[in-house]
C-alpha positions as a LaTeX table, in Angstrom:
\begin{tabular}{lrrr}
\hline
Residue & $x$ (\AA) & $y$ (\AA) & $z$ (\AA) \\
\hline
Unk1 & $-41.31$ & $-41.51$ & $-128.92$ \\
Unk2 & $-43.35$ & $-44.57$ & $-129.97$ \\
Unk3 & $-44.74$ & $-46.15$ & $-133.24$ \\
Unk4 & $-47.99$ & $-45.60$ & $-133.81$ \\
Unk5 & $-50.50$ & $-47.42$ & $-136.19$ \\
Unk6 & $-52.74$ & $-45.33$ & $-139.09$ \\
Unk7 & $-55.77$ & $-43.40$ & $-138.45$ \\
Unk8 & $-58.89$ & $-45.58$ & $-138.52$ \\
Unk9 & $-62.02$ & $-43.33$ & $-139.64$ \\
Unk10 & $-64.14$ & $-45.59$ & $-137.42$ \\
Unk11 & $-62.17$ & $-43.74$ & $-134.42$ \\
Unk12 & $-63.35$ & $-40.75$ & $-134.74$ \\
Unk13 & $-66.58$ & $-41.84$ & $-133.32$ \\
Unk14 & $-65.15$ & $-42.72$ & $-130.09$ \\
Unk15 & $-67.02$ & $-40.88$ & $-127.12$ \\
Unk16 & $-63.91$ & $-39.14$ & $-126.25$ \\
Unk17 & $-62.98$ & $-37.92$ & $-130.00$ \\
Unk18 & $-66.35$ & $-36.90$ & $-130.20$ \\
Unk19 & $-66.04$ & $-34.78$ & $-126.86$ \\
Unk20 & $-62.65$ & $-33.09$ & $-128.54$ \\
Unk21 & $-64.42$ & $-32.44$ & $-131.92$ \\
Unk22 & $-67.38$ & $-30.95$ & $-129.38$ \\
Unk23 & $-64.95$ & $-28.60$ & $-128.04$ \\
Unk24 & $-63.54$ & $-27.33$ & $-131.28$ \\
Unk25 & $-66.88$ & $-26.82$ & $-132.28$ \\
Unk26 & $-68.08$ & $-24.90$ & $-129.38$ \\
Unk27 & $-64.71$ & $-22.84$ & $-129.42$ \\
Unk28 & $-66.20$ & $-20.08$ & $-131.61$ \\
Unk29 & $-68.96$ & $-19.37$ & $-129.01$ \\
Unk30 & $-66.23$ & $-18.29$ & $-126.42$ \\
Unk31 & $-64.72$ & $-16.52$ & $-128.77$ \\
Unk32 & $-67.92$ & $-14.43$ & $-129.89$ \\
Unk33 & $-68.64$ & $-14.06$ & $-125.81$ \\
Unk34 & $-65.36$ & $-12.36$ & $-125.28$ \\
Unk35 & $-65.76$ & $-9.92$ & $-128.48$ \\
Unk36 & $-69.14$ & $-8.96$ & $-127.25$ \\
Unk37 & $-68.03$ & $-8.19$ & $-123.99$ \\
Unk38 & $-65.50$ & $-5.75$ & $-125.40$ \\
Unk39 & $-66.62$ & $-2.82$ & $-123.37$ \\
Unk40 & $-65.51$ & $-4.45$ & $-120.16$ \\
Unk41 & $-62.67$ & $-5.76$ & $-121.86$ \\
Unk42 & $-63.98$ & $-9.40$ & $-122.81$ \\
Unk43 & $-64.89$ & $-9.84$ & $-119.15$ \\
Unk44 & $-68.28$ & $-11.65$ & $-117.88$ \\
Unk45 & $-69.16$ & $-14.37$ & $-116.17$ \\
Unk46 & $-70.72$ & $-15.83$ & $-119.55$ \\
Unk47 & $-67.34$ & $-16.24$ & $-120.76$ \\
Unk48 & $-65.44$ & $-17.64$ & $-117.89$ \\
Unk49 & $-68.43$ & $-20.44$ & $-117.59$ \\
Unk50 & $-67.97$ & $-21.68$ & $-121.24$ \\
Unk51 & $-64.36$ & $-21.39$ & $-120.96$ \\
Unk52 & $-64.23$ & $-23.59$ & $-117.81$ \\
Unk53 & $-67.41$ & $-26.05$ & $-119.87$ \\
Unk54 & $-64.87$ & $-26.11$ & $-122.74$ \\
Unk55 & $-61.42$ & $-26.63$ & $-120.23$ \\
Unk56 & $-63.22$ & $-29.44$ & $-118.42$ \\
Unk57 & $-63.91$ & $-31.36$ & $-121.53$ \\
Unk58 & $-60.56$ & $-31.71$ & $-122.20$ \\
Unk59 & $-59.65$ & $-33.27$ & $-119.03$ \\
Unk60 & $-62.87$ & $-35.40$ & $-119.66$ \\
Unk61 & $-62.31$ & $-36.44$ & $-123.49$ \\
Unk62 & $-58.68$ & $-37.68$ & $-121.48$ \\
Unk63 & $-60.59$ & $-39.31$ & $-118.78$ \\
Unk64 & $-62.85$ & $-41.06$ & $-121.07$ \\
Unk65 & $-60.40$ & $-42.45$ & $-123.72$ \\
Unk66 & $-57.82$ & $-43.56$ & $-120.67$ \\
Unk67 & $-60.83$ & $-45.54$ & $-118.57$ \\
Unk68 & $-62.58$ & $-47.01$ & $-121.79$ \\
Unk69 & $-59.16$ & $-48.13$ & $-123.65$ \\
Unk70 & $-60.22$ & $-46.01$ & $-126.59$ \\
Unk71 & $-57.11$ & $-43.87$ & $-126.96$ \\
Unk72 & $-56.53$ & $-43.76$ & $-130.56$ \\
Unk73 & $-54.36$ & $-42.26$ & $-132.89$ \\
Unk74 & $-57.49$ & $-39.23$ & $-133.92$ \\
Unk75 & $-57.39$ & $-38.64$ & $-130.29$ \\
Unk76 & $-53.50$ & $-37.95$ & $-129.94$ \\
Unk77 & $-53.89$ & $-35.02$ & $-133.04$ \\
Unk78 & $-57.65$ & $-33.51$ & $-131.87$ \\
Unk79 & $-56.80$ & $-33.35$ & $-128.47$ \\
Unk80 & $-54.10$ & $-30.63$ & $-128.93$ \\
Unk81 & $-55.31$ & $-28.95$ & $-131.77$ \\
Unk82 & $-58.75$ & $-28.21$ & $-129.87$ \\
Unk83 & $-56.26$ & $-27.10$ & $-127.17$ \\
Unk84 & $-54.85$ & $-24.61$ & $-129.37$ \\
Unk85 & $-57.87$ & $-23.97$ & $-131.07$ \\
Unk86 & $-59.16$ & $-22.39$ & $-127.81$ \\
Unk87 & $-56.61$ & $-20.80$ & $-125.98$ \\
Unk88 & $-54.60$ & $-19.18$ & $-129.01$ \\
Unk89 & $-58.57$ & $-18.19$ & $-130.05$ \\
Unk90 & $-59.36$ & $-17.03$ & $-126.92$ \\
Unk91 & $-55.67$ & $-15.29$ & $-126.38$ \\
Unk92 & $-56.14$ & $-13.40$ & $-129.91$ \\
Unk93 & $-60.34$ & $-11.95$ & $-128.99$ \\
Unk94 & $-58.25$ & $-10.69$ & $-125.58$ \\
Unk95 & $-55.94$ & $-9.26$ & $-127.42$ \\
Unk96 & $-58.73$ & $-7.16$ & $-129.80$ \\
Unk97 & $-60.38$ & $-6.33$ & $-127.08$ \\
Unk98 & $-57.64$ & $-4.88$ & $-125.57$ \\
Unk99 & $-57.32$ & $-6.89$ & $-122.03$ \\
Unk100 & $-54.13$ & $-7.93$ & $-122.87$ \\
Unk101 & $-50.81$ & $-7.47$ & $-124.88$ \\
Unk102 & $-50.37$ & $-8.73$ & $-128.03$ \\
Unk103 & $-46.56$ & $-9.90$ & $-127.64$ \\
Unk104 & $-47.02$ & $-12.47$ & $-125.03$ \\
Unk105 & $-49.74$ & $-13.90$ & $-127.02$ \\
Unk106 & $-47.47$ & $-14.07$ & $-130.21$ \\
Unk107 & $-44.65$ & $-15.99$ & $-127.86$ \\
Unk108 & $-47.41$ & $-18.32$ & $-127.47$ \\
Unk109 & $-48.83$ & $-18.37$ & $-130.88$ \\
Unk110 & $-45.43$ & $-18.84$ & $-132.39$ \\
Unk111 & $-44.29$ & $-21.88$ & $-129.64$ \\
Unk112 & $-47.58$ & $-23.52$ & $-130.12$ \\
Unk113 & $-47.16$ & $-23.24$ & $-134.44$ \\
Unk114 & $-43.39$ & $-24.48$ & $-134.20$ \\
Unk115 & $-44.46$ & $-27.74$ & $-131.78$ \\
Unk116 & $-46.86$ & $-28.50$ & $-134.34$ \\
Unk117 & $-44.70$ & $-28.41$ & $-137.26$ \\
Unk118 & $-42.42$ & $-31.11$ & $-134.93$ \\
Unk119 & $-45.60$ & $-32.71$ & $-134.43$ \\
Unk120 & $-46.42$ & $-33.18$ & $-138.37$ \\
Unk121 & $-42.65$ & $-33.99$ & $-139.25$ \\
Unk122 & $-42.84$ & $-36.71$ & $-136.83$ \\
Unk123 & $-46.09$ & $-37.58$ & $-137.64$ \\
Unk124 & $-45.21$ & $-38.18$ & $-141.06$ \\
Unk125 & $-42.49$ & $-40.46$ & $-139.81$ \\
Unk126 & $-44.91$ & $-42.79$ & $-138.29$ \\
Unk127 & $-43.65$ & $-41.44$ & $-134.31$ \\
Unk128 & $-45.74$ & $-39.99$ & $-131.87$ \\
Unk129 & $-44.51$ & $-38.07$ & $-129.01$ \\
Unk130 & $-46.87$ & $-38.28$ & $-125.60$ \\
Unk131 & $-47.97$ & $-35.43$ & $-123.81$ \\
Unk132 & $-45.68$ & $-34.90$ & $-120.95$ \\
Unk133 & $-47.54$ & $-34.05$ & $-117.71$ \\
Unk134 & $-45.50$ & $-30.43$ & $-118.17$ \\
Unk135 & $-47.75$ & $-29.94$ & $-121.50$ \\
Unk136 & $-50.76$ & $-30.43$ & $-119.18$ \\
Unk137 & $-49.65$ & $-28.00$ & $-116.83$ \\
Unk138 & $-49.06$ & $-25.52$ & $-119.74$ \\
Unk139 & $-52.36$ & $-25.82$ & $-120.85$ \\
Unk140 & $-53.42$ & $-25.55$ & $-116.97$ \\
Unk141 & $-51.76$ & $-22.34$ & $-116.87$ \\
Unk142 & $-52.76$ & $-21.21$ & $-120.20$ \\
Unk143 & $-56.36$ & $-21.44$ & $-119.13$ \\
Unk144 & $-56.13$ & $-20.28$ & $-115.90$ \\
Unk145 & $-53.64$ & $-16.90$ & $-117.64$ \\
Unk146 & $-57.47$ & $-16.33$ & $-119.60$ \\
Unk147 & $-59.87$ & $-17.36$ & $-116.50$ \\
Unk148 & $-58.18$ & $-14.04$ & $-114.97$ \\
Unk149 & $-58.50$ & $-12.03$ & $-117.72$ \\
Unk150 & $-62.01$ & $-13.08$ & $-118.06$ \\
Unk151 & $-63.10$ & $-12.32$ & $-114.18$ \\
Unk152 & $-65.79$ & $-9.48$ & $-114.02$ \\
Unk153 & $-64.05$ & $-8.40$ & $-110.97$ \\
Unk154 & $-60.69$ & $-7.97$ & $-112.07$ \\
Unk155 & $-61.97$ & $-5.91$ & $-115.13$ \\
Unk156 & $-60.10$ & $-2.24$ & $-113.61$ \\
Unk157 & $-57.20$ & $-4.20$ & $-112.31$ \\
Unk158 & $-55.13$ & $-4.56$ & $-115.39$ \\
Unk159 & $-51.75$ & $-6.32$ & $-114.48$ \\
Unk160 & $-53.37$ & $-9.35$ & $-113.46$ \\
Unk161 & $-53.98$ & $-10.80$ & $-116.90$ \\
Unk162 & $-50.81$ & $-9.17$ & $-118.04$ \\
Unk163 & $-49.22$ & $-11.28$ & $-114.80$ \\
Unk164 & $-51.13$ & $-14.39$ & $-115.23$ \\
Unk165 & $-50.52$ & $-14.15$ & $-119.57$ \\
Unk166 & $-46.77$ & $-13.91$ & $-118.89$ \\
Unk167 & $-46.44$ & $-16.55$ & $-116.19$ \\
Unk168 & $-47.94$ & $-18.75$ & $-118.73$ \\
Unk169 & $-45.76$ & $-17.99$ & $-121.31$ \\
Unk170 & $-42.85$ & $-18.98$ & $-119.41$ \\
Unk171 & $-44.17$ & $-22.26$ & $-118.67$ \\
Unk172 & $-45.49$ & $-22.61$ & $-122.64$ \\
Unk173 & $-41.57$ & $-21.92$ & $-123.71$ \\
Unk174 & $-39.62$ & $-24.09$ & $-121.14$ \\
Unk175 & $-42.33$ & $-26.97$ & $-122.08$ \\
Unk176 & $-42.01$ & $-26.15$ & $-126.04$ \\
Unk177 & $-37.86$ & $-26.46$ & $-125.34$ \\
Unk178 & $-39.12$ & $-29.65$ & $-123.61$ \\
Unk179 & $-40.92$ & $-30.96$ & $-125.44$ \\
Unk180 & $-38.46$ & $-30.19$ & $-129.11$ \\
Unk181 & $-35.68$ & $-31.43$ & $-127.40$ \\
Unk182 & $-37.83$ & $-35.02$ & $-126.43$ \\
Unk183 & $-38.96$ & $-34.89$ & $-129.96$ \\
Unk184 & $-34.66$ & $-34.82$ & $-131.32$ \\
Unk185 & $-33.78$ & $-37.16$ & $-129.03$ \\
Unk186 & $-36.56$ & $-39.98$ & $-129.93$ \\
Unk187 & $-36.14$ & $-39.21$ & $-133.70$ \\
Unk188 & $-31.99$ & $-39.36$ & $-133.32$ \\
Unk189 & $-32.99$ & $-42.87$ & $-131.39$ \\
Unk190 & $-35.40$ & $-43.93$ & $-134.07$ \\
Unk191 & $-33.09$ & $-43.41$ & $-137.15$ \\
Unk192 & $-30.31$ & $-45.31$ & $-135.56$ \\
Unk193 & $-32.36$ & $-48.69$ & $-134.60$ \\
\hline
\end{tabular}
């Protein structure tokens, strides 16, 4: 856990913050894809291209912001809540549309709400708590759990999604545990300096 500085306004117009806001923005279209699709399920090849446009920004915005030295404080909050923005979107139309079960996506929902609360707490303590690369994977895994549920071809073949879905929320559990017990340990750390 490290001290971090205040949000600067001016930051938000940072090519990478801008590619994050861009995805949160764009979100809504993969969400309306995958509720139009609902006779096949949410699957189409429409869906699993903007969900793959909107997954690649992410590793861009990270790209960007690491080779320009604009990683800012804007960047560290958008970046994850366009993350969850998309996959707990995209999770929930799946889950309407019937491709997959609605209590692995709460596990998720529910991890995903409870790291954020850490998040704010912290926040509001002036700490930050970096990504480990285990949250990456998660969000890897995550995307790749809705990539399968979103193939045309796997539209008849129901337990893959349900596979895929529940592999990830293994991974999104062990790296919320992760991640909360980090998050304890740097704020135990903090209030004893």
């Amino acid at each position: 856990m490290t001290q971090v500085g205040a949000y600067s306004w001016a930051d938000l117009r940072l090519t990478a913050n801008l590619i994050t806001l861009g995805r949160i923005v764009l979100s809504p279209l993969l969400f309306v894809l995958i509720l139009a699709a609902s006779d096949s399920g949410g699957t189409s090849w429409a869906v699993v291209t903007v969900g793959w446009v909107l997954g690649a920004s992410d590793y861009y915005d990270g790209w960007v912001a690491r080779s320009s030295g604009s990683v800012s404080r804007w960047g560290a909050f958008l970046d994850p809540l366009a993350d969850k923005v998309m996959i707990l979107g995209a999770c929930w139309c799946f889950v309407a549309v019937d491709r997959l079960f609605w209590v692995p996506v709460m596990v998720i929902t529910l991890r995903e709400l409870l790291v954020s609360a850490a998040r704010t707490r912290w926040a509001r303590d002036g700490l930050s708590l970096p990504a480990r690369r285990l949250a990456k994977l998660k969000t890897l895994v995550q995307g790749g759990a809705l990539t399968v549920a979103a193939l045309p071809p796997l539209e008849q073949h129901d337990w893959t999604p349900s596979l895929a879905i529940w592999l990830a929320v293994v991974i999104t559990v062990y790296s919320g545990w992760r991640y909360l017990a980090d998050g304890r340990a740097g704020a135990i750390a903090a209030s004893n300096r």
